[in-house]
GUDO-527946 format. One record per residue (C-alpha): residue in three letters; x, y, z. Coordinates in nm, 3 decimals, m for minus. Layout:
BEGIN
@rest->ALA	east->X	north->Y	up->Z
...
This chain:
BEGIN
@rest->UNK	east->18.728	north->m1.716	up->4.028
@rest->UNK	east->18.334	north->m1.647	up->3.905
@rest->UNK	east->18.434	north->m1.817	up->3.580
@rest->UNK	east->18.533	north->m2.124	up->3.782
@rest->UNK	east->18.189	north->m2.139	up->3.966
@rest->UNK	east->17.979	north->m2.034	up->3.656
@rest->UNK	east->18.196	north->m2.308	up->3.460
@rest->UNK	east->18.080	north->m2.572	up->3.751
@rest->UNK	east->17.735	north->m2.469	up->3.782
@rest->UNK	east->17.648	north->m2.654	up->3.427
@rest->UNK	east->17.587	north->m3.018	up->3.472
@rest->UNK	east->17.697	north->m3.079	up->3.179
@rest->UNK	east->18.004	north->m2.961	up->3.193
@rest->UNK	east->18.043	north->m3.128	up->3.558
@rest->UNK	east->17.952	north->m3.445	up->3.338
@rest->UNK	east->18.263	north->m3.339	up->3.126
@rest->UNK	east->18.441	north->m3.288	up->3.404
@rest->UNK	east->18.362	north->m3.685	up->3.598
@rest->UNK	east->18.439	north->m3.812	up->3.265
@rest->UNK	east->18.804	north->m3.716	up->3.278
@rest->UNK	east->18.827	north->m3.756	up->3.653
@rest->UNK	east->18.721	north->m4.147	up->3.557
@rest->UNK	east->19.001	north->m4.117	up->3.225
@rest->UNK	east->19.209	north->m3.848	up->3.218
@rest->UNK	east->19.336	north->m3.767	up->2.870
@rest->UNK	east->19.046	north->m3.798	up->2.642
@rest->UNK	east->19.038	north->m3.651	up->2.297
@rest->UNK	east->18.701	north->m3.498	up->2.191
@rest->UNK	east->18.633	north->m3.806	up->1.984
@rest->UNK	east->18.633	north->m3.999	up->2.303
@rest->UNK	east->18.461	north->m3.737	up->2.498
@rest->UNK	east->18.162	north->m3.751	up->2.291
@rest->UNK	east->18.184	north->m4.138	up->2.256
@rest->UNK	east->18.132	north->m4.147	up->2.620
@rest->UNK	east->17.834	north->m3.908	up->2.677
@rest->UNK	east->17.502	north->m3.853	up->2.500
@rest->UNK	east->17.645	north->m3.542	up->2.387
@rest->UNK	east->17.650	north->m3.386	up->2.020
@rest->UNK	east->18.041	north->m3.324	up->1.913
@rest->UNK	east->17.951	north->m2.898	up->1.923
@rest->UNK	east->17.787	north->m2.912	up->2.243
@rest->UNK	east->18.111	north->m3.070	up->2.394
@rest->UNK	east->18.366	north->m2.872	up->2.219
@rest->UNK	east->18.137	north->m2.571	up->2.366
@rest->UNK	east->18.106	north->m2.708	up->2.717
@rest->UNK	east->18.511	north->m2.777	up->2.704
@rest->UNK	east->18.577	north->m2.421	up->2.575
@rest->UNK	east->18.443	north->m2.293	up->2.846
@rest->UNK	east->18.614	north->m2.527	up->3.122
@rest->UNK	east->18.910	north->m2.439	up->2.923
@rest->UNK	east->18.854	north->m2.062	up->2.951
@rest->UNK	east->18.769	north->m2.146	up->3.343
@rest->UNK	east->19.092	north->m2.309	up->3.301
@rest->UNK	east->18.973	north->m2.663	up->3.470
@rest->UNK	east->19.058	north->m2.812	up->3.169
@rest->UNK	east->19.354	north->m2.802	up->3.014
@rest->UNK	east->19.490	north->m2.950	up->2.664
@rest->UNK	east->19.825	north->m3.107	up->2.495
@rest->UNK	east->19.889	north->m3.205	up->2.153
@rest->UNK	east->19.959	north->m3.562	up->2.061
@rest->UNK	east->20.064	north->m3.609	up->1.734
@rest->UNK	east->19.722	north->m3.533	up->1.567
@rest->UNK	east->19.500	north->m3.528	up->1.845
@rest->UNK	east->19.440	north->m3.261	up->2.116
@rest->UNK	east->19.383	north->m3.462	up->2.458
@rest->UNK	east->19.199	north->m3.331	up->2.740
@rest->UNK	east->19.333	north->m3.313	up->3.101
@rest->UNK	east->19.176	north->m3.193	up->3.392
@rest->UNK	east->19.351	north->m2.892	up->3.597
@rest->UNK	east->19.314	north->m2.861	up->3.971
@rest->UNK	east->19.507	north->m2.555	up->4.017
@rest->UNK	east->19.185	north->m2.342	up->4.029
@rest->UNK	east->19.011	north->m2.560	up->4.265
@rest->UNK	east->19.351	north->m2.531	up->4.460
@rest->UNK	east->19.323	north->m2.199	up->4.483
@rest->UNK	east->19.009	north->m2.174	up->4.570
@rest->UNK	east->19.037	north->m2.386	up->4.887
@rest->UNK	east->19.352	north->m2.216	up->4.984
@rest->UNK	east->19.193	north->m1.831	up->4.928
@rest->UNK	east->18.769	north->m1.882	up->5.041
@rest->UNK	east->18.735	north->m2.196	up->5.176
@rest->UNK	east->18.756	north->m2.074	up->5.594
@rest->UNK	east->18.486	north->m1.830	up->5.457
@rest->UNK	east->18.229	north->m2.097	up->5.383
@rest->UNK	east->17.987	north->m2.259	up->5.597
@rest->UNK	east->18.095	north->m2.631	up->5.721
@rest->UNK	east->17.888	north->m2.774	up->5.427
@rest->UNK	east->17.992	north->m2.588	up->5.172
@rest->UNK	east->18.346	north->m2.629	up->5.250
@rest->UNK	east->18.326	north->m3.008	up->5.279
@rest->UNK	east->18.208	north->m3.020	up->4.919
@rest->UNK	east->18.507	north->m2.751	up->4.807
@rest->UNK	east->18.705	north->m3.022	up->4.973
@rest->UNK	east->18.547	north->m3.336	up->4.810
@rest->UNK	east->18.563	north->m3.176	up->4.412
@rest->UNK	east->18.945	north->m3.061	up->4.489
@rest->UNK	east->19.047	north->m3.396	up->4.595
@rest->UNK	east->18.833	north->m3.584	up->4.340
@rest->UNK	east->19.049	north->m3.367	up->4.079
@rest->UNK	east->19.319	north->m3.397	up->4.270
@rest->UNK	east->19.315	north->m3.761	up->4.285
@rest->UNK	east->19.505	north->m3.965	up->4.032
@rest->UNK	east->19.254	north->m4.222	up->3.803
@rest->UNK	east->19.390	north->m4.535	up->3.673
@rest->UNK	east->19.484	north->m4.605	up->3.285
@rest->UNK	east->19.630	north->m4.188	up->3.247
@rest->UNK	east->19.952	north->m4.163	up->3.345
@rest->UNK	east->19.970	north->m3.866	up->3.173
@rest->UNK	east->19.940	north->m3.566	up->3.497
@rest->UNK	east->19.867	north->m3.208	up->3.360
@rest->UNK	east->19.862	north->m2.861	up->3.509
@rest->UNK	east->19.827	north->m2.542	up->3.354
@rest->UNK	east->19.826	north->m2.191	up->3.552
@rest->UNK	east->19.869	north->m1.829	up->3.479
@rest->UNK	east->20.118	north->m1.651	up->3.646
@rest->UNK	east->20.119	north->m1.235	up->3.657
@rest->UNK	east->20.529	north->m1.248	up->3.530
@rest->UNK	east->20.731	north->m1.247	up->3.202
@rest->UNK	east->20.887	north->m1.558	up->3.040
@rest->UNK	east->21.240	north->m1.503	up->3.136
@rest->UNK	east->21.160	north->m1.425	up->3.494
@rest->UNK	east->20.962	north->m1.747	up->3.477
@rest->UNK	east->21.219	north->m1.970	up->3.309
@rest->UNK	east->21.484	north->m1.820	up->3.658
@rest->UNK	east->21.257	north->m1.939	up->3.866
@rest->UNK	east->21.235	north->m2.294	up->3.696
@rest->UNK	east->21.650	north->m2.313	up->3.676
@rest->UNK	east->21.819	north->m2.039	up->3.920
@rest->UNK	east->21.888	north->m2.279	up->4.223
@rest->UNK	east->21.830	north->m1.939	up->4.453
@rest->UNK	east->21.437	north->m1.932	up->4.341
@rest->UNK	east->21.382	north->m2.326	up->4.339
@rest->UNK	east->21.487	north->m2.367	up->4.670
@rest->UNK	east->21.255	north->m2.146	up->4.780
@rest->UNK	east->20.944	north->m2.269	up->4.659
@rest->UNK	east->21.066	north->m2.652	up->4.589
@rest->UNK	east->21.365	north->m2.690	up->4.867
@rest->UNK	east->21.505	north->m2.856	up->4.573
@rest->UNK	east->21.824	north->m2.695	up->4.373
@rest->UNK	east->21.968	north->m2.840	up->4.029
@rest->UNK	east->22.329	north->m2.876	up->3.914
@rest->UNK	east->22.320	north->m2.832	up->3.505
@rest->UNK	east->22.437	north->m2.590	up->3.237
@rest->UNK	east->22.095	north->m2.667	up->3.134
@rest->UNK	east->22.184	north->m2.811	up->2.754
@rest->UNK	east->21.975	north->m3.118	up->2.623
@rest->UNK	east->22.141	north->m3.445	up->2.699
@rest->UNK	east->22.318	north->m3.259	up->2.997
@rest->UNK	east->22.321	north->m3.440	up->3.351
@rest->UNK	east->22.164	north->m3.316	up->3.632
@rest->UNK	east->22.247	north->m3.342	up->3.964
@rest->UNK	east->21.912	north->m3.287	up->4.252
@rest->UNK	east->22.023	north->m3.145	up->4.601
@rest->UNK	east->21.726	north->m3.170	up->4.842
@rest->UNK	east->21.742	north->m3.175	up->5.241
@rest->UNK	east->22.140	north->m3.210	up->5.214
@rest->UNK	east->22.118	north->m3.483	up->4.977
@rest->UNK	east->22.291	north->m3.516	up->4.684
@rest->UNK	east->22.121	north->m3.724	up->4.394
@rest->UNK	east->22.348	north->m3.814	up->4.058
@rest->UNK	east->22.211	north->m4.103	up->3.851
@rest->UNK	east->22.339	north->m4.097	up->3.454
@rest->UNK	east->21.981	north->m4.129	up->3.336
@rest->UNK	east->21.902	north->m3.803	up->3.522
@rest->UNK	east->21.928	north->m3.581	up->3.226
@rest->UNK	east->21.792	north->m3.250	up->3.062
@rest->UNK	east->21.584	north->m3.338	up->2.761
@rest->UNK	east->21.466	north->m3.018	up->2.620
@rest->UNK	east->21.537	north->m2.635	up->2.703
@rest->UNK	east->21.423	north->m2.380	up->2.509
@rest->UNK	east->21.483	north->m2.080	up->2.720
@rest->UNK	east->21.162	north->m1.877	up->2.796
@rest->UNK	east->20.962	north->m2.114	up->2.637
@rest->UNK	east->21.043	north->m2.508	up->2.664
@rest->UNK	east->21.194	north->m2.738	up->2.966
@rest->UNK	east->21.201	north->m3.065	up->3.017
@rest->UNK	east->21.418	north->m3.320	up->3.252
@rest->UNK	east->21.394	north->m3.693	up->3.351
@rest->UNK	east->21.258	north->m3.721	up->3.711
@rest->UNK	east->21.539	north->m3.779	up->4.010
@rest->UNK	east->21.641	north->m4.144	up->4.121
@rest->UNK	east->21.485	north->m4.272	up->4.475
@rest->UNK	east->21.799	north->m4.346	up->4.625
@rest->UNK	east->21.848	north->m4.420	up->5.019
@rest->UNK	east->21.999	north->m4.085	up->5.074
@rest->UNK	east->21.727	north->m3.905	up->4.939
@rest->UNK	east->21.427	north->m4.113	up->5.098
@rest->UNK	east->21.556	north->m4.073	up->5.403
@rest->UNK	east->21.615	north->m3.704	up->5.391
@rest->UNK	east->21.214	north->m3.694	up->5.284
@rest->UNK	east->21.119	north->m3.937	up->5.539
@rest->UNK	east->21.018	north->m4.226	up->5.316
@rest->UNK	east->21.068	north->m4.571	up->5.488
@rest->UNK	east->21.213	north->m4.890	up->5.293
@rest->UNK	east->20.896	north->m5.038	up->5.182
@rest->UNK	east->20.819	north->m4.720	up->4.973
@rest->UNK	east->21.141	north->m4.655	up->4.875
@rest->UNK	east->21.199	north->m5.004	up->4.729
@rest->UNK	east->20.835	north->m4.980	up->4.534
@rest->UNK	east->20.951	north->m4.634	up->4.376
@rest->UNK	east->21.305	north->m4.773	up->4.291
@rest->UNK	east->21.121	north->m5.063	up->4.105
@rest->UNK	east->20.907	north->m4.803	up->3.882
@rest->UNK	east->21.064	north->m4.693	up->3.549
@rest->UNK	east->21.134	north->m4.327	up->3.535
@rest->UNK	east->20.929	north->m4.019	up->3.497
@rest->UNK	east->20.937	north->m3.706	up->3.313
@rest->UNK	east->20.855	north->m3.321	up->3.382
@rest->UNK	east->20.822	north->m3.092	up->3.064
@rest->UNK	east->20.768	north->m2.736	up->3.135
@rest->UNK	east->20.561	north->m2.520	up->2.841
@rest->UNK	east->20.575	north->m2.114	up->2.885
@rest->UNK	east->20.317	north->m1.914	up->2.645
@rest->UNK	east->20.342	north->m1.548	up->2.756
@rest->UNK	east->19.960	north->m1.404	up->2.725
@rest->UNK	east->19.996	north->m0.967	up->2.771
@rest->UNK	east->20.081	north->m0.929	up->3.109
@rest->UNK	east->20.077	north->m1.280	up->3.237
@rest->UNK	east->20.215	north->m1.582	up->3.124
@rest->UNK	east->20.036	north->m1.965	up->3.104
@rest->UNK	east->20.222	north->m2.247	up->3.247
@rest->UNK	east->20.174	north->m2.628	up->3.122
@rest->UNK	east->20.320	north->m2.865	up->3.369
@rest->UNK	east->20.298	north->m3.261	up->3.222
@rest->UNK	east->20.416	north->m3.490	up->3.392
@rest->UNK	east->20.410	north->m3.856	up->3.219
@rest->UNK	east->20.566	north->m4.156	up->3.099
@rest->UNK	east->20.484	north->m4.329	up->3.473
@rest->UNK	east->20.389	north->m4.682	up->3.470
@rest->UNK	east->20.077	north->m4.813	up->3.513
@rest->UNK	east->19.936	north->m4.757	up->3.875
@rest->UNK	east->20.225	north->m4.589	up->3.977
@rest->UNK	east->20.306	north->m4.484	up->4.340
@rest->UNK	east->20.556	north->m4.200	up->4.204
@rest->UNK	east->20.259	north->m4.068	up->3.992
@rest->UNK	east->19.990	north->m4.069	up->4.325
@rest->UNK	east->20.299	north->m3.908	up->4.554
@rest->UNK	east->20.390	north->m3.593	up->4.255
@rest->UNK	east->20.031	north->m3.571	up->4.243
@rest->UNK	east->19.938	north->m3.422	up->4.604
@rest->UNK	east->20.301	north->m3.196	up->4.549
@rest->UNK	east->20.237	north->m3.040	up->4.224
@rest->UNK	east->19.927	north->m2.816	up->4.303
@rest->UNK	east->20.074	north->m2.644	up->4.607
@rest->UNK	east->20.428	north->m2.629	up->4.393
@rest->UNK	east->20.261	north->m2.432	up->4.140
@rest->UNK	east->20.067	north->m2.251	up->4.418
@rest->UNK	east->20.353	north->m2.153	up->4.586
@rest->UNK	east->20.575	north->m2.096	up->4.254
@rest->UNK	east->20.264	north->m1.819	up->4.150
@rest->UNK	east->20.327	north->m1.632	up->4.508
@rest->UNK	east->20.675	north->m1.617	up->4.485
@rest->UNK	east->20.709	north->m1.465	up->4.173
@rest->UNK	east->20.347	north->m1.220	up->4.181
@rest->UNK	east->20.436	north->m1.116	up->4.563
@rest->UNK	east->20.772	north->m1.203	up->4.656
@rest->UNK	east->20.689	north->m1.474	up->4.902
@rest->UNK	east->20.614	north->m1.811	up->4.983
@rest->UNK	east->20.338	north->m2.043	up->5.105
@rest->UNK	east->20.340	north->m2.223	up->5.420
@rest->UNK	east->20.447	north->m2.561	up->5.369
@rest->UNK	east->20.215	north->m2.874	up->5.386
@rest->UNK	east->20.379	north->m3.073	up->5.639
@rest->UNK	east->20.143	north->m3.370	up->5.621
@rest->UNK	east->20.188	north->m3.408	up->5.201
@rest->UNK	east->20.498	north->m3.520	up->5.071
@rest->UNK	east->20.488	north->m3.301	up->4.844
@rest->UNK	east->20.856	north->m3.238	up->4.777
@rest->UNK	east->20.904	north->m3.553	up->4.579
């Protein structure tokens, strides 16, 4: 993680950096608009986020937008923080759950992470229902074809909704499914009350896409999540799951096991 804290040391990159914690999703055009920055020493300063991997990009169209990544910050308050002093920690605390945190006006949610593994033992662990319910407690029912339903199974409920379909797979290198229903049965094996579950049921749906790159020995993993409306309470709940998902996805497949839950995040969502 030295290219992490090297990365952070800069303040201009940390100015990069509070920029797309205010508006996540910012091309480089915007970027600059919104700094006293030439266009070369941003695309510099973002290289080497990007190379830290706290930044993280997807192509729109044209355009290459920005996203901030917490997985790194993740990992380092899961692996070092307990060997900081209290002040130190706090502010390893403060900068993962300012990053973690989800800004207004970008529904768009991005991860990226680099997993020591090979594409087809990644895409198993994304489909098999033996690895997801080990690191997700989630299985799927699907032959896994575009335009295929799927069916979610989490905590002994069963969720089926016609809308809950695979949009893309690509084997080893592409997935993407609409997000699962809020039904009754589901909220209340996840503990949601009735006031929650009726704002989530009210949202339009969500969507997951999955993007494998294999790199030598590793391979990168792009997580977007997006199409969430406006201020949206699905968005803020994925948003606390997704970094210790990842987390826990990375263990499974570099060690064999898991990482403790997080009882207090409901993360499984």
């Amino acid at each position: 993680m030295e290219e992490v804290f090297r990365a952070l040391a800069d303040p201009n990159r940390r100015r990069l950096l509070d920029s797309l914690n205010s508006r996540n999703g910012q091309s480089l055009r915007e970027l600059c608009a919104g700094l006293d920055m030439a266009r070369q020493s941003v695309s510099k300063h973002l290289a080497v986020l990007e190379e830290a991997n706290l930044v993280t990009t997807v192509r729109r169209g044209r355009e290459k937008l920005h996203y901030l990544n917490a997985v790194p910050i993740h990992a380092i308050a899961d692996r070092w923080m307990q060997q900081y002093d209290r002040r130190r920690a706090e502010a390893l605390a403060d900068l993962r759950r300012a990053l973690e945190s989800a800004p207004m006006g970008a529904p768009a949610y991005v991860y990226t992470t680099f997993i020591k593994t090979t594409p087809e033992q990644l895409w198993q662990a994304l489909t098999d229902p033996a690895f997801t319910r080990r690191y997700w407690g989630v299985t799927f029912e699907t032959d896994w074809r575009p335009g295929s339903p799927m069916t979610w199974e989490e905590g002994g409920s069963r969720t089926v909704d016609p809308e809950q379909v695979v949009l893309a797979a690509e084997p080893h290198r592409l997935l993407s499914y609409t997000w699962h229903t809020p039904t009754p049965e589901w909220a209340a094996s996840v503990g949601i009350d009735e006031e929650l579950l009726a704002t989530l049921a009210a949202e339009s749906r969500s969507k997951v896409t999955f993007e494998i790159e294999p790199l030598g020995e590793m391979v990168k993993l792009t997580v977007t999540h997006d199409d969430f409306p406006e201020g949206s309470t699905m968005r803020q709940m994925v948003s606390t799951g997704w970094p210790h998902l990842l987390s826990d996805l990375k263990t499974l497949l570099e060690t064999g096991d898991t990482l403790p839950l997080l009882p207090e995040e409901p993360w499984r969502s």
